[in-house]
C-alpha positions as a Python dict, from the first residue, in 0.01 Angstrom:
ca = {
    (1, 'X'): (0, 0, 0),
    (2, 'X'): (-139, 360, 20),
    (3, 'X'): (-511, 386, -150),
    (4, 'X'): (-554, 613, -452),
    (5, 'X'): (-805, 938, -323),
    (6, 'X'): (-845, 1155, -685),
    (7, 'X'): (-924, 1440, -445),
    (8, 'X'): (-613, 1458, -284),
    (9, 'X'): (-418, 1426, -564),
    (10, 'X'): (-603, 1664, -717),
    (11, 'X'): (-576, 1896, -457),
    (12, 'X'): (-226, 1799, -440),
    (13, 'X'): (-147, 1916, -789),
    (14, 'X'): (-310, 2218, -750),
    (15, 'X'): (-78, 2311, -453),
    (16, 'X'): (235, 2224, -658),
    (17, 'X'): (97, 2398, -969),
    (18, 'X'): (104, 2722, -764),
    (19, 'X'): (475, 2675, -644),
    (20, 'X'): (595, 2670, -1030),
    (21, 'X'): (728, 2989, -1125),
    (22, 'X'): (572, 3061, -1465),
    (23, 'X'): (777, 3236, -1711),
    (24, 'X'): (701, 3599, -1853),
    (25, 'X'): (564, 3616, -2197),
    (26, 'X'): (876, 3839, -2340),
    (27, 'X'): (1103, 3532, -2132),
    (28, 'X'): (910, 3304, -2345),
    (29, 'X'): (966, 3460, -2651),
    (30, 'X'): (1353, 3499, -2605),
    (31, 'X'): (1412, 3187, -2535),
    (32, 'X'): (1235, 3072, -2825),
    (33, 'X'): (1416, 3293, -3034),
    (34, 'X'): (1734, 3192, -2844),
    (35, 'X'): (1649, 2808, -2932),
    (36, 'X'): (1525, 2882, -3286),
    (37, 'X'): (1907, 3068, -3366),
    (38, 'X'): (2115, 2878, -3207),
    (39, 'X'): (1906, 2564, -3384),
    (40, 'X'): (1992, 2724, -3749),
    (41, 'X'): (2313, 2766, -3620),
    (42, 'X'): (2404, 2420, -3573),
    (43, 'X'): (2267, 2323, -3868),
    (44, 'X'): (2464, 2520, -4074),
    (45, 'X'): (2763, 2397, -3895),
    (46, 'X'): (2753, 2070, -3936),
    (47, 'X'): (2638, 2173, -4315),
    (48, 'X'): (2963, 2305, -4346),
    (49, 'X'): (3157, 1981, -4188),
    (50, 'X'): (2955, 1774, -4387),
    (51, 'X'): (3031, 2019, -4687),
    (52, 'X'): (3441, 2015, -4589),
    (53, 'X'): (3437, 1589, -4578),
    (54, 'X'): (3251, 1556, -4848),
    (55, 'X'): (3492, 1738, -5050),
    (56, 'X'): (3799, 1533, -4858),
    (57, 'X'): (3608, 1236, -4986),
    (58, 'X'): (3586, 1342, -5317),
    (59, 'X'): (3985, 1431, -5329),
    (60, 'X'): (4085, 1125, -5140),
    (61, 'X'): (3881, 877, -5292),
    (62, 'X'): (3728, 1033, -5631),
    (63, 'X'): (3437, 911, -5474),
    (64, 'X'): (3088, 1159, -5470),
    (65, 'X'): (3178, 1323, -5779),
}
């Protein structure tokens, strides 16, 4: 079993750390916009599913009047 050394994985980290591509701030803030849209999108979808079976509901069953 290999022995922990903090300095090597420190080192280690710092070697991957500088292999990560970072993002742009203006990437950053489209895709946050991007996520943020297409989050209120989906919620008003399923809003309006939830809206149409509700009302199914209501003239199937007379139920959530």
């Amino acid at each position: 079993m290999a022995r922990f050394d903090p300095v090597g994985f420190v080192r280690e980290v710092r070697q991957e750390v500088a292999r990560v591509t970072w993002p742009t701030r203006r990437e950053t803030l489209i895709t946050t916009g991007l996520v943020l849209g297409l989050s209120a999108l989906a919620a008003l979808f399923f809003m309006l599913v939830d809206w149409i079976i509700a009302g199914v509901m209501r003239l199937l069953f007379g139920v959530g009047v």
